[in-house]
N, C-alpha and C positions, 0 to 999 in steps of 0.2 A: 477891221481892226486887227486883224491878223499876221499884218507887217509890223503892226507898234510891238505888238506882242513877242514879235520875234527879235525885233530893236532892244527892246526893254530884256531881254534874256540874254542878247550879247552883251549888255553895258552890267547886266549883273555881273554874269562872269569877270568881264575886264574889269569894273572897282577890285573885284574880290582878287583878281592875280597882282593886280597894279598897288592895291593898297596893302595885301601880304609882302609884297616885295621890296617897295618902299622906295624903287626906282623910276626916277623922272622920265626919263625915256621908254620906260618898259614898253614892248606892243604885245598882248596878247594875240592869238590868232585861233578861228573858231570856224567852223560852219553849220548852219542850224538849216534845221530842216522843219516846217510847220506840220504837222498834223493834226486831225480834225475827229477823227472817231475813238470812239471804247467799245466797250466789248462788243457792244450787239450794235453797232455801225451809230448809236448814239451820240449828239456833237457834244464832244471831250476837247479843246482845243488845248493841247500842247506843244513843248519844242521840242527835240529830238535834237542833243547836241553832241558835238565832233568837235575837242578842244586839244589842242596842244598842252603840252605837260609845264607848263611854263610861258617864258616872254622872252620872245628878240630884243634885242636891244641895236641905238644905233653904233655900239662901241664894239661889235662883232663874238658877241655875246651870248649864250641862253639861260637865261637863270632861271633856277625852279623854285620855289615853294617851298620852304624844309620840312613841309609838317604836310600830312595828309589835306586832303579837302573837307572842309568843315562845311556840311550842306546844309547843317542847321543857319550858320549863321547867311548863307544863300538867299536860303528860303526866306527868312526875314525882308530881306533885301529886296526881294523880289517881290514877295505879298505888300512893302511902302510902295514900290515904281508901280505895281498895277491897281491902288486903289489909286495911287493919285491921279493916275490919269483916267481912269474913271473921273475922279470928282472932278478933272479938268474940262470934261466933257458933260459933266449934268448927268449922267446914268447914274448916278448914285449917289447918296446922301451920307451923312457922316453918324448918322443913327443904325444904318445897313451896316457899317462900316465896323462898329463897335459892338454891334451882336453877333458879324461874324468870326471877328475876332475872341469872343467870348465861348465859340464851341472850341470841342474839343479838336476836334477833328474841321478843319477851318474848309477843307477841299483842295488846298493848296499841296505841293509836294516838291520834293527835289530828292533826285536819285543819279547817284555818282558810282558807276560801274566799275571792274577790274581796268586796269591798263590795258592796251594790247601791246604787245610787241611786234619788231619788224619780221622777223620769220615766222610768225603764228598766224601762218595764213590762212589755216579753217577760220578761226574766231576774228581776223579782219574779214573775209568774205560775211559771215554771221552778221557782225555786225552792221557793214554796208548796203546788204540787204534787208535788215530792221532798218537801219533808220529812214530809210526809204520807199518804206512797204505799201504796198494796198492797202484800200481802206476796208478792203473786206477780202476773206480768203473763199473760195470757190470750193472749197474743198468740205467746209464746216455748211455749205450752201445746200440747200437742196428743196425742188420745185416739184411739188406733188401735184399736178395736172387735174386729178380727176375728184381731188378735193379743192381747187384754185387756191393753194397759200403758197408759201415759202416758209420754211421750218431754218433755222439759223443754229448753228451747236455755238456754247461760250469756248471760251480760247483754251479750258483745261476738260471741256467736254461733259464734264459735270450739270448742264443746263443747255434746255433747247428754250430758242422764244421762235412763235407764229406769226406772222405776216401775211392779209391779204395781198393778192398785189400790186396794189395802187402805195399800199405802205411803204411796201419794201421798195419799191424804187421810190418814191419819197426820201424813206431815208437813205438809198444809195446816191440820187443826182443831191444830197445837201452837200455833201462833201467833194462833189466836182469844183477845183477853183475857177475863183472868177476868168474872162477873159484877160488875158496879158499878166498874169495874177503870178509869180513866182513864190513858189514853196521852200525853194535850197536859195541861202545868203550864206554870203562870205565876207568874213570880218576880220579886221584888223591886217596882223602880217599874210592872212590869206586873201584878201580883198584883191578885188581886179585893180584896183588903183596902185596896191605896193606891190603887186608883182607885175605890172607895166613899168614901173619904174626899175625895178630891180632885171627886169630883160634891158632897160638900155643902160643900163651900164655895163662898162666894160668886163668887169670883174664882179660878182657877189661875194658877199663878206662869207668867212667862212667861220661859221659858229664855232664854239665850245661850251663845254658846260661849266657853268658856276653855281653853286649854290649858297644862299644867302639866308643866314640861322640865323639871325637878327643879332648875335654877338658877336660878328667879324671871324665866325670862324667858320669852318666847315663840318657839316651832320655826315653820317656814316652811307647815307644814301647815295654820294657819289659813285661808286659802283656800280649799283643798278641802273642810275643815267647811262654812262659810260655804253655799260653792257646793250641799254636802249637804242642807242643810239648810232654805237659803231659794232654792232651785235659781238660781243667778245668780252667775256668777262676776266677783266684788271685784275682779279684776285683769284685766277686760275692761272698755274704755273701750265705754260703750251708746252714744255717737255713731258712733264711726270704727270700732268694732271692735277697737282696738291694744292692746296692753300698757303696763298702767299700772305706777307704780309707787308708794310708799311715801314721804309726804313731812311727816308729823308721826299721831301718835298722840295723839285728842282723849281727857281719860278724866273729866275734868268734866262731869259729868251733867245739868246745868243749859245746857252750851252742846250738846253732845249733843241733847236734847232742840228745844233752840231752833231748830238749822238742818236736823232731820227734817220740824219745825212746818214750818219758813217753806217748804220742798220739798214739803209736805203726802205725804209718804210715811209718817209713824207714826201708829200705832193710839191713841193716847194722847189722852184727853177733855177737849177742852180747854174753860177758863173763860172765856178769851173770845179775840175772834178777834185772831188774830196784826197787830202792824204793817205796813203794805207800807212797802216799802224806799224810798218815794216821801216817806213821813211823816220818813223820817232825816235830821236835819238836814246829817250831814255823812258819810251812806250809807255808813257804818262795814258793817251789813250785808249792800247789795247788793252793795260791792268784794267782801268776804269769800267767799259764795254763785258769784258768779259765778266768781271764782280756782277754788274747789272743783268744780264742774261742766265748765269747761273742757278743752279737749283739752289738745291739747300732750304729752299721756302724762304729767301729771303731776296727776293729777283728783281 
């Protein structure tokens, strides 16, 4: 039951992105990783998940979230998909169901870590080595010979448990997967299916970010997307260093276009080469360009 478990944790996720979003096409995109042990190699089955800050879209798109991840209402979500399929399968009864519900503490959990960003390569190594870890560290291990146990320290060192060794490898082969059994799934716009498709086409859509506050407008988070994602923060002036701020919203795609051209900073093939601002007869242009690039904190 290990793959449902890992189904049922990406379909939480994607309600939770798809239905905050409230767009029809959204894809969220995800990869989880199954694990099987707690502290003392005890069967803990959890997900270990790797989720994009948002959803693709098929319109060329990334929308995010405007509002942090709410893991309470996750959790919810997540404790309805795994009783039901329990009761879909007969392991359990709707009398279990409603006294676990009744502790405090149910056993269930959800934990939504810091972001990482793309240059914070300790903490991306960090974490791609948790979520992918042993099920037990060799190091917290140790095999005292002339007593036959195995002594095990807990993860903060604070507590050893003993082990004959018939146990201790007990509980080490429970956590070997099955044969043909995969641990790491890929979902959504990560899935092998949308990125075969996305290799044969010609061209891949090239995102941007959008953000969607449910009242047609845009939250102040934009920048940090931005900064996420083309590593360079929007409201840092690159001459002085200062604090920019916000002095017109261009959404015309043709002038857009024209003053990326004329900066020579976009990707975009162009037909032929740009005017210089020398050719303008009445340097509508280079006024324009230079106001934009200027300091003054208003850039």
């Amino acid at each position: 039951m290990l793959k449902d478990l890992s189904k049922i944790s990406w379909e939480t996720v994607k309600n939770y992105y798809t239905g905050t979003l409230r767009k029809e096409d959204a894809n969220p995109a995800a990869v989880t990783v199954i694990q099987t042990f707690g502290d003392y190699l005890s069967f803990n089955p959890h997900i270990h998940i790797l989720a994009a800050d948002g959803c693709f879209s098929g319109d060329g798109f990334f929308y995010v979230p405007p509002i942090d991840i709410d893991t309470a209402s996750i959790e919810r979500l997540f404790i309805h998909r795994i009783f039901k399929l329990l009761l879909k399968k007969n392991l359990i009864g709707q009398r279990i169901i409603d006294l676990i519900l009744s502790w405090k503490h149910t056993g269930f959990g959800v934990y939504c870590g810091k972001r990482i960003y793309p240059r914070n390569k300790i903490s991306t190594e960090n974490l791609a080595r948790y979520i992918i870890r042993a099920s037990f560290s060799q190091e917290r291990m140790k095999y005292l010979a002339d007593q036959a146990k195995v002594t095990y320290q807990s993860k903060y060192g604070s507590q050893l448990k003993e082990y004959n060794p018939l146990e201790w490898m007990a509980a080490l082969v429970s956590h070997i997967p099955d044969r043909g059994a995969q641990t790491v799934h890929y979902y959504g716009h990560y899935s092998n299916a949308t990125r075969g498709r996305l290799k044969k086409e010609v061209t891949e859509p090239e995102y941007h970010i959008i953000e969607d506050d449910g009242k047609g407008g845009l939250n102040k988070s934009w920048a940090r997307l931005i900064q996420k994602i083309y590593e360079v923060d929007p409201l840092v002036c690159p001459r002085c260093g200062g604090e920019m701020r916000i002095i017109a919203f261009i959404e015309d795609y043709k002038v857009v276009k024209k003053i990326l051209d004329y900066l020579g900073i976009y990707e975009f093939e162009r037909k032929r080469p740009p005017p210089k601002a020398a050719e303008d007869p009445e340097g509508f242009d280079e006024y324009i360009i230079d106001d934009y690039i200027d300091c003054d904190h208003v850039c």
